[in-house]
mmCIF file as gemmi writes it, N, C-alpha and C atoms, coordinates in Angstrom:
data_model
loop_
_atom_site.group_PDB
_atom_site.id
_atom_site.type_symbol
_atom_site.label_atom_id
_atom_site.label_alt_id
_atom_site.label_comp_id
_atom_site.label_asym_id
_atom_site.label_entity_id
_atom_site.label_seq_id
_atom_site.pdbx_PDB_ins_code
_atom_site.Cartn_x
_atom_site.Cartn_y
_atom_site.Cartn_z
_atom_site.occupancy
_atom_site.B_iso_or_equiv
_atom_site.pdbx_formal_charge
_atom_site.auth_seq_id
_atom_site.auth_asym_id
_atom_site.pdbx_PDB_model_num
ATOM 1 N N . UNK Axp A 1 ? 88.36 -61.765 -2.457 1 0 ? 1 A 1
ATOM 2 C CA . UNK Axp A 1 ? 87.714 -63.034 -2.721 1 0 ? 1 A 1
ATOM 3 C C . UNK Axp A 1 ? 88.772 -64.115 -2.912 1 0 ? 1 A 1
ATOM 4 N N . UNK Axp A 2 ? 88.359 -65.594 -2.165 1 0 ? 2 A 1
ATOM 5 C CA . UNK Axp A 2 ? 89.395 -66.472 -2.427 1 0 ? 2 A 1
ATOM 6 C C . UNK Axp A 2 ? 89.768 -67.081 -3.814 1 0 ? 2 A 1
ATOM 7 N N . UNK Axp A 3 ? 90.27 -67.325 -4.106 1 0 ? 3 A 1
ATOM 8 C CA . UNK Axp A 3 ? 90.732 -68.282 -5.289 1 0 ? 3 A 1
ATOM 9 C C . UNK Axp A 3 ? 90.32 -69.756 -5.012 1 0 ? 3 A 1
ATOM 10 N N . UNK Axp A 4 ? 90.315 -71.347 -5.975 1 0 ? 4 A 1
ATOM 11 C CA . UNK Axp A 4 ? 89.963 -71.867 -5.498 1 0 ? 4 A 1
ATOM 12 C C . UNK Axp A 4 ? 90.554 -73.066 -6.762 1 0 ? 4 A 1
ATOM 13 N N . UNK Axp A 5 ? 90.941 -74.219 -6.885 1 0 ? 5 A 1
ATOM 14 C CA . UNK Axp A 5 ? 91.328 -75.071 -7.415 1 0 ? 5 A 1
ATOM 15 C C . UNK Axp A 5 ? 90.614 -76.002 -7.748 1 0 ? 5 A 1
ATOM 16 N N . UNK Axp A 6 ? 90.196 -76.216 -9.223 1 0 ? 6 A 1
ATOM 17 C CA . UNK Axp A 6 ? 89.414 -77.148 -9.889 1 0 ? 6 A 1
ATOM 18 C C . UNK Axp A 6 ? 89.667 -78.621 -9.743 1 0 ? 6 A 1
ATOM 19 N N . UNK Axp A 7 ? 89.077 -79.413 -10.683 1 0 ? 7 A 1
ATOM 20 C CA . UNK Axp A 7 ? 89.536 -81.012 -10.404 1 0 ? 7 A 1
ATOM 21 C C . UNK Axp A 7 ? 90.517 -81.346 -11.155 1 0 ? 7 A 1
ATOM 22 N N . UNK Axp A 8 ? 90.699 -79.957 -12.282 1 0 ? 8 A 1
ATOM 23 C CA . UNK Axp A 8 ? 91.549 -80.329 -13.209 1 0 ? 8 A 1
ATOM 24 C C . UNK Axp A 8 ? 93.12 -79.941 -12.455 1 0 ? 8 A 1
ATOM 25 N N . UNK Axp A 9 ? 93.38 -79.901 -11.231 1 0 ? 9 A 1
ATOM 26 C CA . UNK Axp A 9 ? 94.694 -80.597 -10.759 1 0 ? 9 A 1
ATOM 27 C C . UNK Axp A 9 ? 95.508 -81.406 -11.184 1 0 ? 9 A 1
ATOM 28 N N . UNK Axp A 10 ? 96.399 -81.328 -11.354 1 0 ? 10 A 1
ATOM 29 C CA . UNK Axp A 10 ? 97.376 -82.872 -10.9 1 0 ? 10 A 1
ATOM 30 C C . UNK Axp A 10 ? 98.357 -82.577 -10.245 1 0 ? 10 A 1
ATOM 31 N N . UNK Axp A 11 ? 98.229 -82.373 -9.384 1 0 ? 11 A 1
ATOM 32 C CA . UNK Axp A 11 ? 99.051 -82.247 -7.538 1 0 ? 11 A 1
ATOM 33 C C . UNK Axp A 11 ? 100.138 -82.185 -7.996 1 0 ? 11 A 1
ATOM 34 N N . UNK Axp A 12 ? 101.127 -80.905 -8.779 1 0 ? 12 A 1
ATOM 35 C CA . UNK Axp A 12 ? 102.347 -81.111 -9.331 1 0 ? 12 A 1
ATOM 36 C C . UNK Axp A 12 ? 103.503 -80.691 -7.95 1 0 ? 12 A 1
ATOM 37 N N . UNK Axp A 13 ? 102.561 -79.731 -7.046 1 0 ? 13 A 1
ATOM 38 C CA . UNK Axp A 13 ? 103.309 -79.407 -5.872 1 0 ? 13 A 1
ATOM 39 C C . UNK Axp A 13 ? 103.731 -77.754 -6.087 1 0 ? 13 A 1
ATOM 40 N N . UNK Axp A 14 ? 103.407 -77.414 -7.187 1 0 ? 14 A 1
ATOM 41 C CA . UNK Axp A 14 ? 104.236 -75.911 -7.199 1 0 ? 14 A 1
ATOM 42 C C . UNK Axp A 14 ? 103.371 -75.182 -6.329 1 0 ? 14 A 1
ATOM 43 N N . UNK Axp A 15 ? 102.164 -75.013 -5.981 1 0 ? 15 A 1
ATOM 44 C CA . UNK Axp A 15 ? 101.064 -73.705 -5.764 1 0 ? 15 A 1
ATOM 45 C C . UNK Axp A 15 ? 101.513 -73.555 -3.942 1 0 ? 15 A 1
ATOM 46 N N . UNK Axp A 16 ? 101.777 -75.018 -3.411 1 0 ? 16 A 1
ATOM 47 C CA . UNK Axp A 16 ? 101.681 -75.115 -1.955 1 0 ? 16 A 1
ATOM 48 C C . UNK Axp A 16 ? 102.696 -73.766 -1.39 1 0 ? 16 A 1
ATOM 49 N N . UNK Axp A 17 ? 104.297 -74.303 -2.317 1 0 ? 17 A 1
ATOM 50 C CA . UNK Axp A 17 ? 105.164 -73.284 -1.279 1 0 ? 17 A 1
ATOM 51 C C . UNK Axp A 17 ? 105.345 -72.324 -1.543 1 0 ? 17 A 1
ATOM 52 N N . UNK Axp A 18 ? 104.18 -71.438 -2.953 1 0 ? 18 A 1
ATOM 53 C CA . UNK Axp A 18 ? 104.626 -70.075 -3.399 1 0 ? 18 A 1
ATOM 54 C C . UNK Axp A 18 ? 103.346 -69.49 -2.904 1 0 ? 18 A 1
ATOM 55 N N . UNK Axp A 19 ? 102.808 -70.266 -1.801 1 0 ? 19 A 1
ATOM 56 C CA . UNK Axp A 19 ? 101.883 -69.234 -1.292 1 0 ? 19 A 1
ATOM 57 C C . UNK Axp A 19 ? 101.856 -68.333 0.104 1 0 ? 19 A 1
ATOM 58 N N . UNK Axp A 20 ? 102.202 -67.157 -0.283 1 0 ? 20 A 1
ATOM 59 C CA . UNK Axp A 20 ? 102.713 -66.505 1.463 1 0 ? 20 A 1
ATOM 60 C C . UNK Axp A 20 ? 101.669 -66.682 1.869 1 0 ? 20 A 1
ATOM 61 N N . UNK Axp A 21 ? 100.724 -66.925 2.153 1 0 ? 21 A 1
ATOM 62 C CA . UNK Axp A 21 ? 99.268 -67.197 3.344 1 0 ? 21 A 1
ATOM 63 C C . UNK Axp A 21 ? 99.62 -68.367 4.009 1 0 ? 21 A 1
ATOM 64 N N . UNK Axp A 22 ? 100.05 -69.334 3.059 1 0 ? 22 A 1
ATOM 65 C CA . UNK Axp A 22 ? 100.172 -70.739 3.495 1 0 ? 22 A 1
ATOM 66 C C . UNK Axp A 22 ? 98.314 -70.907 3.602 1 0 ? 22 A 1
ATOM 67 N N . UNK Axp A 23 ? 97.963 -71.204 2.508 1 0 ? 23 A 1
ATOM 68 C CA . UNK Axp A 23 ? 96.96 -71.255 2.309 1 0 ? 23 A 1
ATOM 69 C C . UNK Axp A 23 ? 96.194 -72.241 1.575 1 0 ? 23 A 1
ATOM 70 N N . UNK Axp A 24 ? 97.353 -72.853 1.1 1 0 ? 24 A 1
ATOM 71 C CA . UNK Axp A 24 ? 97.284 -74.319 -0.244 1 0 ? 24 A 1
ATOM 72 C C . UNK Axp A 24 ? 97.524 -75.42 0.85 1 0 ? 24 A 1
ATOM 73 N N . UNK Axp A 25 ? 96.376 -76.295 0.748 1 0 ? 25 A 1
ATOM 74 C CA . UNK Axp A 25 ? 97.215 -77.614 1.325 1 0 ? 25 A 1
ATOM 75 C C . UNK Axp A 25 ? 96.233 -78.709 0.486 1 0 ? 25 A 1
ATOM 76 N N . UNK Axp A 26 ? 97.311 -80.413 0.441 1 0 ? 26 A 1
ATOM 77 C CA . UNK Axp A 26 ? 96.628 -81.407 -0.078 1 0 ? 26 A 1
ATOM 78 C C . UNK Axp A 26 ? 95.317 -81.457 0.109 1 0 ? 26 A 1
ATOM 79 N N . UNK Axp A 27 ? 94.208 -81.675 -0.585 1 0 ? 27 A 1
ATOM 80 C CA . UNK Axp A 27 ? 92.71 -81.837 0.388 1 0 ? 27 A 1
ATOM 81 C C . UNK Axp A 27 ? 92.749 -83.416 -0.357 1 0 ? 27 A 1
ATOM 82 N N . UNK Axp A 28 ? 91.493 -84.133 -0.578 1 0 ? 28 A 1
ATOM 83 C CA . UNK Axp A 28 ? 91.082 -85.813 -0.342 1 0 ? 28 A 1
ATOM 84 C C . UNK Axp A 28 ? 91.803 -85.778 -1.552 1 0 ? 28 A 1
ATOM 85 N N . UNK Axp A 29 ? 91.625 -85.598 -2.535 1 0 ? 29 A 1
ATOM 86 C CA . UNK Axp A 29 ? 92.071 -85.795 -3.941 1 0 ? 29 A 1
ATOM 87 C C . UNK Axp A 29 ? 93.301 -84.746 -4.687 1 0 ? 29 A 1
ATOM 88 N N . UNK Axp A 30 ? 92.783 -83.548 -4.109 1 0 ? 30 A 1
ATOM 89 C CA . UNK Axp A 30 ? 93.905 -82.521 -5.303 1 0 ? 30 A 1
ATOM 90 C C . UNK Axp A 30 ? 94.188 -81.587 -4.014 1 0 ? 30 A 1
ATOM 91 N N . UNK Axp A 31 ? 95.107 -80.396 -4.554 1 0 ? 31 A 1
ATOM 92 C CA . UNK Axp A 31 ? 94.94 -79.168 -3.559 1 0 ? 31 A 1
ATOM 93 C C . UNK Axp A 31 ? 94.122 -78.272 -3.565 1 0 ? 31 A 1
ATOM 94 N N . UNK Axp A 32 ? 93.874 -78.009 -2.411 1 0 ? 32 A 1
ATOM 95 C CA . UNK Axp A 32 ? 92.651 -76.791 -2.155 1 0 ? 32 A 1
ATOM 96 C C . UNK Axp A 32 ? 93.222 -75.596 -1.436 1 0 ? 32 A 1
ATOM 97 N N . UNK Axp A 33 ? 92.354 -74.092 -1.48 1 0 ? 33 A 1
ATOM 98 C CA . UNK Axp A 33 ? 92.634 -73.554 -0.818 1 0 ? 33 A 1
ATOM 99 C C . UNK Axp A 33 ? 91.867 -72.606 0.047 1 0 ? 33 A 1
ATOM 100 N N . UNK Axp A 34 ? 92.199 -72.367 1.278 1 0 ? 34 A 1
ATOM 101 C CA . UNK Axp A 34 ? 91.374 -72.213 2.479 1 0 ? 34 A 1
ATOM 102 C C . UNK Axp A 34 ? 90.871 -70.923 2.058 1 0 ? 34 A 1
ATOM 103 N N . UNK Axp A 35 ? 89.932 -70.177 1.645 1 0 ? 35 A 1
ATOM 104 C CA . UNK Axp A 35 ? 89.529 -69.067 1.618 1 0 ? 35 A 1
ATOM 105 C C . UNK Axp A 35 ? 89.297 -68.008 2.742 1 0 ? 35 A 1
ATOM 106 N N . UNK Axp A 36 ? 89.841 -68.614 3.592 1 0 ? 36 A 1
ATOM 107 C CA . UNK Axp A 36 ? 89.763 -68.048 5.555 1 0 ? 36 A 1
ATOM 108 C C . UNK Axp A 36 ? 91.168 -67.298 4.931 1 0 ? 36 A 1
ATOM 109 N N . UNK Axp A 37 ? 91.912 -68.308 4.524 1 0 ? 37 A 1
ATOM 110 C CA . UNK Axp A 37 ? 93.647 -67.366 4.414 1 0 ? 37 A 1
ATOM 111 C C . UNK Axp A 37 ? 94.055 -66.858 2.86 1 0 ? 37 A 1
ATOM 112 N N . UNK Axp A 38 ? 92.996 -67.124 2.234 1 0 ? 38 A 1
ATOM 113 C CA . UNK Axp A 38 ? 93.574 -66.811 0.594 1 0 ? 38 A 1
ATOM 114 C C . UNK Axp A 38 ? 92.932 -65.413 0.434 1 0 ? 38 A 1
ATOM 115 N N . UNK Axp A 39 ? 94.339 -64.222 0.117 1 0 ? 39 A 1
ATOM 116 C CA . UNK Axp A 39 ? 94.106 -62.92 -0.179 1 0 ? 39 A 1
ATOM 117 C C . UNK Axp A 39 ? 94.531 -62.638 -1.466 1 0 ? 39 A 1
ATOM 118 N N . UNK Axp A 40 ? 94.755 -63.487 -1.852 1 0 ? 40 A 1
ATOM 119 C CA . UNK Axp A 40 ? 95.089 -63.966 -3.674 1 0 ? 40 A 1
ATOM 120 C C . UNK Axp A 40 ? 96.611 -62.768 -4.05 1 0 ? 40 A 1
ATOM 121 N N . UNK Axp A 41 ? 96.978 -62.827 -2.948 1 0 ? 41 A 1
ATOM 122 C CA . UNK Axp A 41 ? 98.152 -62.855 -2.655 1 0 ? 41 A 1
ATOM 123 C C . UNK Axp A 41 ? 98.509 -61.226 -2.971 1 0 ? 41 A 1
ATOM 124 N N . UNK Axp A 42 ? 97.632 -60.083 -2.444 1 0 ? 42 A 1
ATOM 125 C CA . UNK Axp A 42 ? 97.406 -59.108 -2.14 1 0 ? 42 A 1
ATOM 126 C C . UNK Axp A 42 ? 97.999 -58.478 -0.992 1 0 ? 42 A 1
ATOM 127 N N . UNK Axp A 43 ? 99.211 -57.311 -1.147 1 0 ? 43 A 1
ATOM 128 C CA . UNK Axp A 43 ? 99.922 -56.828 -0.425 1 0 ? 43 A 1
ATOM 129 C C . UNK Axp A 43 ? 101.476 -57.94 -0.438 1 0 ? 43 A 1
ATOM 130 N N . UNK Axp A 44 ? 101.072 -58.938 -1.031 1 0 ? 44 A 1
ATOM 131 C CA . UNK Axp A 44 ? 102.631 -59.566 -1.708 1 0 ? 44 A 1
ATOM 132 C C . UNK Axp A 44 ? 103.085 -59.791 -2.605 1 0 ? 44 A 1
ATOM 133 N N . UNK Axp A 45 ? 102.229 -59.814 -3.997 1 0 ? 45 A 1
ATOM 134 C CA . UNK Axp A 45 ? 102.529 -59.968 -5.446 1 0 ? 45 A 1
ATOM 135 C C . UNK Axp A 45 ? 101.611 -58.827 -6.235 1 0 ? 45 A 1
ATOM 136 N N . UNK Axp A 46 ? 102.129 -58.501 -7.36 1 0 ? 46 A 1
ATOM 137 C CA . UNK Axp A 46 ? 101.102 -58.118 -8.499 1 0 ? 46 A 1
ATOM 138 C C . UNK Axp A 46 ? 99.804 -58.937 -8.452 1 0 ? 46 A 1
ATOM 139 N N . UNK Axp A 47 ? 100.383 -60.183 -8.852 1 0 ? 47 A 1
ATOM 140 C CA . UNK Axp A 47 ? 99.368 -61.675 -9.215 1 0 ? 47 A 1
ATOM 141 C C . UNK Axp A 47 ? 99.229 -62.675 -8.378 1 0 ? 47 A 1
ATOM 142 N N . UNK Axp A 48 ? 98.494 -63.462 -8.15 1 0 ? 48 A 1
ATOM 143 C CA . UNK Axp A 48 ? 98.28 -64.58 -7.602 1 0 ? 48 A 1
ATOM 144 C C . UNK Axp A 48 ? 99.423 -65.535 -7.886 1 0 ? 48 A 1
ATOM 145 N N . UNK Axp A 49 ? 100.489 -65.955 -6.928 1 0 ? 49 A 1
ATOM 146 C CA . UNK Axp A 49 ? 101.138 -66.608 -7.676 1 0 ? 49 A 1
ATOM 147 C C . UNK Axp A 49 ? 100.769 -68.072 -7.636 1 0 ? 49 A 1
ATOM 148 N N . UNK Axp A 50 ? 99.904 -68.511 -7.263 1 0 ? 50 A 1
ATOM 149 C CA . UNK Axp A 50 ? 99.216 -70.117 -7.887 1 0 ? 50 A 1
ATOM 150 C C . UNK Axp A 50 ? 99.185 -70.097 -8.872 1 0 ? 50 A 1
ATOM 151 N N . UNK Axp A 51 ? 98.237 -68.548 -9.22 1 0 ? 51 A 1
ATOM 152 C CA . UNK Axp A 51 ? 98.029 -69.114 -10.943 1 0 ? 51 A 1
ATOM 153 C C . UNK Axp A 51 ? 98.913 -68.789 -11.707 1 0 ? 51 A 1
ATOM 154 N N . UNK Axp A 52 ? 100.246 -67.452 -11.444 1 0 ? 52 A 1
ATOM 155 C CA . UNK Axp A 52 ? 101.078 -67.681 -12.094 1 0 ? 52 A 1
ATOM 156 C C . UNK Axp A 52 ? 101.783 -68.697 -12.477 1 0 ? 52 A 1
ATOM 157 N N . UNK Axp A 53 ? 102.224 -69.485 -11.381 1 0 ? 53 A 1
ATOM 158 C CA . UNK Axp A 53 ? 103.135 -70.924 -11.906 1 0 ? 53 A 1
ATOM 159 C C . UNK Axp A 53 ? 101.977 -72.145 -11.986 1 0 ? 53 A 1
ATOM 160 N N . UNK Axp A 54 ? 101.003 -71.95 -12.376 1 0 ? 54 A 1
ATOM 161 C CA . UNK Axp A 54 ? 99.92 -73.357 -12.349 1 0 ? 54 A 1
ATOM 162 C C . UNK Axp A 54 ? 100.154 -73.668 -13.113 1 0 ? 54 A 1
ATOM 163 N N . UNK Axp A 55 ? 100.907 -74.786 -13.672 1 0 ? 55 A 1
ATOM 164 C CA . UNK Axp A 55 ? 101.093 -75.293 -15.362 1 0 ? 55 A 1
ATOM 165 C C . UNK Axp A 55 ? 99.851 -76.014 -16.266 1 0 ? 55 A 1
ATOM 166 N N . UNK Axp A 56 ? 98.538 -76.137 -15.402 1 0 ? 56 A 1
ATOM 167 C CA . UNK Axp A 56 ? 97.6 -76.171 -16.516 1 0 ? 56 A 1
ATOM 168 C C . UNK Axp A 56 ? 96.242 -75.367 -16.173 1 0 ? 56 A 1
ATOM 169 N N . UNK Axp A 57 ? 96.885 -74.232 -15.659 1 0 ? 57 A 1
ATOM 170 C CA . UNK Axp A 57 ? 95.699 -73.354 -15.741 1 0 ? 57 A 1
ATOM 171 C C . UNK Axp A 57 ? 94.259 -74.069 -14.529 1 0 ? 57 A 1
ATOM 172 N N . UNK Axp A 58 ? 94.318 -74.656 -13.318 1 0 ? 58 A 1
ATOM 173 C CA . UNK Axp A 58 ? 93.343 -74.749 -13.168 1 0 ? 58 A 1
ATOM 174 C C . UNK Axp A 58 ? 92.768 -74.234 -11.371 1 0 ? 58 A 1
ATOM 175 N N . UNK Axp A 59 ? 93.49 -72.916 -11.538 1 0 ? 59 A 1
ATOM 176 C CA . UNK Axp A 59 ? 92.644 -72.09 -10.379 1 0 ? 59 A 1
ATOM 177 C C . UNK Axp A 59 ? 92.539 -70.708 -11.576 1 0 ? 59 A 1
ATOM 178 N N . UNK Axp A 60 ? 91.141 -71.057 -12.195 1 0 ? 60 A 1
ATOM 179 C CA . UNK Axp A 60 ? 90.546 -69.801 -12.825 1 0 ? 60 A 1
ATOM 180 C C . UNK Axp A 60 ? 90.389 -68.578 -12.038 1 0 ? 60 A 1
């Protein structure tokens, strides 16, 4: 199941390049992520690393 990024963003930039899917990109307002390519980072990390480095917690 994909992961997915709230409003509570503030586009700090970390989630985009620690994602091996390449799966994070800017959307109208914050970043989003494509659930076509988000394997929540399965077969490359323990954890998701969005939400590891998300500094305010907001891909629950």
């Amino acid at each position: 199941m994909a992961l997915m990024i709230t409003d509570e963003c503030i586009n700090c930039d970390v989630c985009e390049p620690a994602c091996p899917n390449q799966a994070i990109s800017m959307g109208a307002e914050f970043y989003q992520i494509d659930p076509a390519r988000c394997t929540e980072c399965v077969g490359h990390f323990d954890e998701p690393q969005c939400v590891t480095l998300c500094p305010v917690a907001c891909i629950p």
